[in-house]
C-alpha positions in Angstrom: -46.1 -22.6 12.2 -45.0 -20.4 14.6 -46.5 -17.2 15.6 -44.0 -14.2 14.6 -44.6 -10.5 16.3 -42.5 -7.1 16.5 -42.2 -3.6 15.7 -41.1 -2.6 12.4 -40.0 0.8 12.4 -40.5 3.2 9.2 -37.7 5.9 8.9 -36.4 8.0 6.2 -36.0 11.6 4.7 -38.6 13.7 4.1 -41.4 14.1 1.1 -40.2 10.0 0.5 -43.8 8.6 0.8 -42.7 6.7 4.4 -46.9 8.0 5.7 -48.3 7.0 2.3 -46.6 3.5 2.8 -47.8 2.7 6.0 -51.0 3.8 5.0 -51.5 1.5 2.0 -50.0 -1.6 4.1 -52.8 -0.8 6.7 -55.2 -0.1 4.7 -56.4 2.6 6.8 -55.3 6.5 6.7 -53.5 7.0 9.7 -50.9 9.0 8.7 -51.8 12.4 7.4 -50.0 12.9 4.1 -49.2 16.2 2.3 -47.2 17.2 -0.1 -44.9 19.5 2.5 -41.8 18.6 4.5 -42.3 17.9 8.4 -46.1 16.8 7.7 -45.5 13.8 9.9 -44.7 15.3 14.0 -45.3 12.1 15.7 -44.5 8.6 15.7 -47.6 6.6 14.7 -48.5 3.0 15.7 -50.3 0.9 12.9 -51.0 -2.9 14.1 -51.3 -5.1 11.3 -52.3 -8.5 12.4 -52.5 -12.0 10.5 -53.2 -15.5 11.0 -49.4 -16.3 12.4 -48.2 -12.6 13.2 -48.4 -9.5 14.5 -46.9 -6.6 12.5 -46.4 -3.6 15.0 -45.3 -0.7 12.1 -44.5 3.0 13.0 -44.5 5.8 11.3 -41.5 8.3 12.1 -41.0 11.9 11.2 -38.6 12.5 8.0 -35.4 13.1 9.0 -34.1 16.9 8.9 -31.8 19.1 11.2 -33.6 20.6 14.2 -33.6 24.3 14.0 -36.1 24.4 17.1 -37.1 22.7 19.5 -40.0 20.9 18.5 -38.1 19.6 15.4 -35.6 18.2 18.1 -38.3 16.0 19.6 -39.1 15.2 16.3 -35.6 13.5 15.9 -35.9 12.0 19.2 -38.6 10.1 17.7 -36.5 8.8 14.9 -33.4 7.8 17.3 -36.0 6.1 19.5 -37.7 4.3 16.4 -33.8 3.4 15.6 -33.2 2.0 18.9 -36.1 -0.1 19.3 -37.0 -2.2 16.1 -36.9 -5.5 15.2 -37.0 -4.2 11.7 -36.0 -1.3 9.9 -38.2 -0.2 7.0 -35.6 2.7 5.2 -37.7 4.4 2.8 -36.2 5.9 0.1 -37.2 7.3 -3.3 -36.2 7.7 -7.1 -35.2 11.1 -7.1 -33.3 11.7 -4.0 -28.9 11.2 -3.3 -27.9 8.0 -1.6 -25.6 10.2 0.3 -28.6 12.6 1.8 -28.3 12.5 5.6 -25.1 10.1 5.1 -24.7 9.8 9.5 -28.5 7.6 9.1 -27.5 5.3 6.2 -24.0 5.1 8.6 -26.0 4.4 11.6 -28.2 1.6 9.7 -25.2 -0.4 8.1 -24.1 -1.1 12.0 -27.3 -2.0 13.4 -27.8 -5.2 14.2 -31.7 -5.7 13.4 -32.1 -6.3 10.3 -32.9 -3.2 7.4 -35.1 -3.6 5.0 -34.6 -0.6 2.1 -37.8 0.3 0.0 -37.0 2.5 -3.0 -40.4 4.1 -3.3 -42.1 6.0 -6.0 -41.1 3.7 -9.0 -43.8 4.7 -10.9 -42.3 7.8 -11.6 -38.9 6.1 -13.1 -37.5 3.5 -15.5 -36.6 0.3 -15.0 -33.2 1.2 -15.8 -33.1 3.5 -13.1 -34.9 1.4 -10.6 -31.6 -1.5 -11.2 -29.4 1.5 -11.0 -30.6 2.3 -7.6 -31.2 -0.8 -6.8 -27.8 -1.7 -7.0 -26.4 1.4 -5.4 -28.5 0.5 -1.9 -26.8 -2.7 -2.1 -23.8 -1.0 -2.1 -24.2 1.4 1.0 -26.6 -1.3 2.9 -24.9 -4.7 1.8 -26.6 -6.5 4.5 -30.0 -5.2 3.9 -32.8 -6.2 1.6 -34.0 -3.7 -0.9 -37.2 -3.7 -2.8 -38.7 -0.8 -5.3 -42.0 -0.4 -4.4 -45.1 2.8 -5.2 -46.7 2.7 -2.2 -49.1 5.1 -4.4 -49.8 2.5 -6.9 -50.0 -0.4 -4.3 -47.2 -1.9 -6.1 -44.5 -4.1 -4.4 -46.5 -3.8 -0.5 -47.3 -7.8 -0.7 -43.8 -8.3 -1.1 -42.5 -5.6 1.8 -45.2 -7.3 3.9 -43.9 -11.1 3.4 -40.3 -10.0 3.7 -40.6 -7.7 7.1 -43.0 -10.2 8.6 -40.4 -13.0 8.1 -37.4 -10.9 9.9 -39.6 -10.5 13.4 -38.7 -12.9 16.5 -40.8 -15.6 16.7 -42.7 -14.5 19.7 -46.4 -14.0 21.2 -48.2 -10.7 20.2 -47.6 -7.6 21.7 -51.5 -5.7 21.4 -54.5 -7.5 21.5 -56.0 -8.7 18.2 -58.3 -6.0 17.8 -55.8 -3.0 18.4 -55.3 -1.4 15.5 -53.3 1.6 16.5 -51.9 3.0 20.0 -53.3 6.4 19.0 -57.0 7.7 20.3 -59.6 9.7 18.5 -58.5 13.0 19.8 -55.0 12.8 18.4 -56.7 11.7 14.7 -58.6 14.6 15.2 -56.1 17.0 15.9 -54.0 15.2 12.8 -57.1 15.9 10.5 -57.2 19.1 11.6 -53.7 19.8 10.8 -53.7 18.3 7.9 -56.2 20.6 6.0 -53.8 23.9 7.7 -50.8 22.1 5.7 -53.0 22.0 2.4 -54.7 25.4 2.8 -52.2 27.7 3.9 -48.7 28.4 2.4 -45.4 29.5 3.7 -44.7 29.6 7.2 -48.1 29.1 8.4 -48.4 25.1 9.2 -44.9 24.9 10.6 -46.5 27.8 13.2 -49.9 26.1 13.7 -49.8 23.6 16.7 -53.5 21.7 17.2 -55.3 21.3 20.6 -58.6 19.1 20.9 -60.1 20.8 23.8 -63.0 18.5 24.5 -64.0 15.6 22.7 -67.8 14.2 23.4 -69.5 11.5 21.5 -73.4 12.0 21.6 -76.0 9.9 20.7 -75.5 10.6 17.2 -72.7 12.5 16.8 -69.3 13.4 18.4 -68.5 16.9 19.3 -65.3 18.7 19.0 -64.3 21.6 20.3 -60.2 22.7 19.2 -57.8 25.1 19.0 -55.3 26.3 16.6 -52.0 27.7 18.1 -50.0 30.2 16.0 -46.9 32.3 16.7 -48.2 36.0 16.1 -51.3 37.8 15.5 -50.9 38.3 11.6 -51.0 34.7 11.5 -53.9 34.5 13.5 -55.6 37.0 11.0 -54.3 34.8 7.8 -55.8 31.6 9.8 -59.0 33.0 10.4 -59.0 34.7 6.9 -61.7 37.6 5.8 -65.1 37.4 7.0 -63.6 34.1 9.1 -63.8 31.9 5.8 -60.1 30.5 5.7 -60.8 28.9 9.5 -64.8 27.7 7.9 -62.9 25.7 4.7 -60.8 24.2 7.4 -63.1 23.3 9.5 -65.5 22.2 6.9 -63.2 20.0 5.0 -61.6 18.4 8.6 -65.3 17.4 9.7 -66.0 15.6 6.3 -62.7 13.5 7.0 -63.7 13.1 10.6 -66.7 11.9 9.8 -65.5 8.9 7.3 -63.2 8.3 9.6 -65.1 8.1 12.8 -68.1 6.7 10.8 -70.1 9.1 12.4 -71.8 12.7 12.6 -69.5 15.3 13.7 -69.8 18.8 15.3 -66.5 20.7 14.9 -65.5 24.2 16.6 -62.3 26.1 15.9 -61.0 28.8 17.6 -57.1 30.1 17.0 -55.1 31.5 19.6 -51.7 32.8 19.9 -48.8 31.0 21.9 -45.7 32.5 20.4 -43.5 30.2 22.2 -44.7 26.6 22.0 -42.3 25.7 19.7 -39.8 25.9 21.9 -41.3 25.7 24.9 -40.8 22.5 27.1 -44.0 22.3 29.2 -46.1 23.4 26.0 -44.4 20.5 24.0 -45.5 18.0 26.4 -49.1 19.4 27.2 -49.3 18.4 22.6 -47.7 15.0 23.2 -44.0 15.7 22.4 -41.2 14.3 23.5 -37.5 14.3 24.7 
């Protein structure tokens, strides 16, 4: 049989379950996942390999209209995660419009890869609705293949798996066998980190925060971490930090438990927060947190 490799590229609105997915076809938390819009900044490299391919997935931010411009680099992942797959994995769900962001489902019904929709979240519907939608997709995307899935519920991923794996190019593998993501242990660290601002604070605060792993040493039995939080203005610093400090210690404490089943290993975790009220915007900034054009 011939061996089959590629990048399949996840894309879709946000709050869809597009992390959660990729997540439960690796096997692996690599994706942060929250219940809040924008939880996903970067594109994320998962590399799923089997006896006869190589599955190269990516995790995209969900799809929104920049208001700054970290939000525009955001997009400029998505465009670039448009512009070089072998296979589109559209993520949808079973309470959101067809229509939303209608210039994407546009875009994907002129590619030339091919699309594969997933209508995610059918656990929280009827079959009835499922065909419904089901049908609808066809419509818009007649050329693509949709499948309802709960990436939640591991239901429907064996069949997303065989159907995207047998739309790549037959060609030789792209990432050694025992690459399992392009990412390093700083960025997880960082993500970790932000993922317990996004669950502990409320409002404007984790769209503010910005994380920076400012050394990262592995001991003998442990690694130490020492990071920053960014935010916009000094109130926010005072809400980060929290009375006494113990907003910034339940942060830290709950990001070095999930650093250490994830690292399988001791960890040693420092915060500080500091306040940068232009990295948003600011281009140099951006880049120095691993954003792009």
């Amino acid at each position: 049989m011939a061996f089959k490799s590629g990048f399949i590229n996840i894309i879709g609105n946000p709050n869809v379950g597009k992390s959660t997915l990729m997540n439960a076809i690796m096997g692996e938390k690599l994706s942060i996942v929250t219940a809040k819009a924008q939880t996903t900044r970067h594109r994320i490299m998962g590399i799923l390999n089997g006896e006869d391919y190589q599955a190269v997935f990516s995790d995209t931010p969900g799809i929104l209209k920049p208001v700054y411009r970290l939000q525009e680099d955001m997009m400029g992942a998505v465009r670039s995660a448009i512009g070089d797959a072998d296979v589109i994995l559209y993520v949808t769900d079973t309470v959101e419009k067809a229509d939303k962001n209608g210039e994407y489902v546009r875009k994907l019904s002129e590619l030339l890869c091919p699309v594969v929709v997933v209508i995610n979240k059918i656990d929280l519907s009827d079959q009835a609705r499922v065909e419904e939608l089901m049908a609808l997709w066809r419509e818009h995307l007649p050329k693509a293949t949709v499948i309802p899935a709960s990436a939640k519920e591991h239901f429907g991923l064996e069949n997303i798996l065989s159907t995207v794996v047998g739309l790549l190019p037959e060609a030789p593998a792209w990432y050694d066998r025992d690459t399992f993501t392009d990412r390093n242990l700083r960025f997880f660290a960082s993500e970790i980190i932000r993922e317990k601002i996004l669950l502990n604070y409320r409002e404007e605060i984790p769209y503010s925060c910005q994380v920076e792993i400012e050394s990262f040493r592995e001991g003998e039995d442990r690694y130490e971490i020492n990071a920053v939080i960014y935010v916009m203005r000094d109130t926010q610093k005072g809400i980060v930090i929290g009375k006494g400090g113990s907003a910034l210690k339940k942060v830290g404490t709950q990001a070095r438990i999930d650093m250490e089943d994830f690292f399988q290993k001791k960890v040693f975790l420092q915060l500080l927060v500091k306040v940068d009220p232009d990295w948003r915007e600011n281009r140099r900034e951006l880049r120095k947190f691993g954003y792009e054009d």
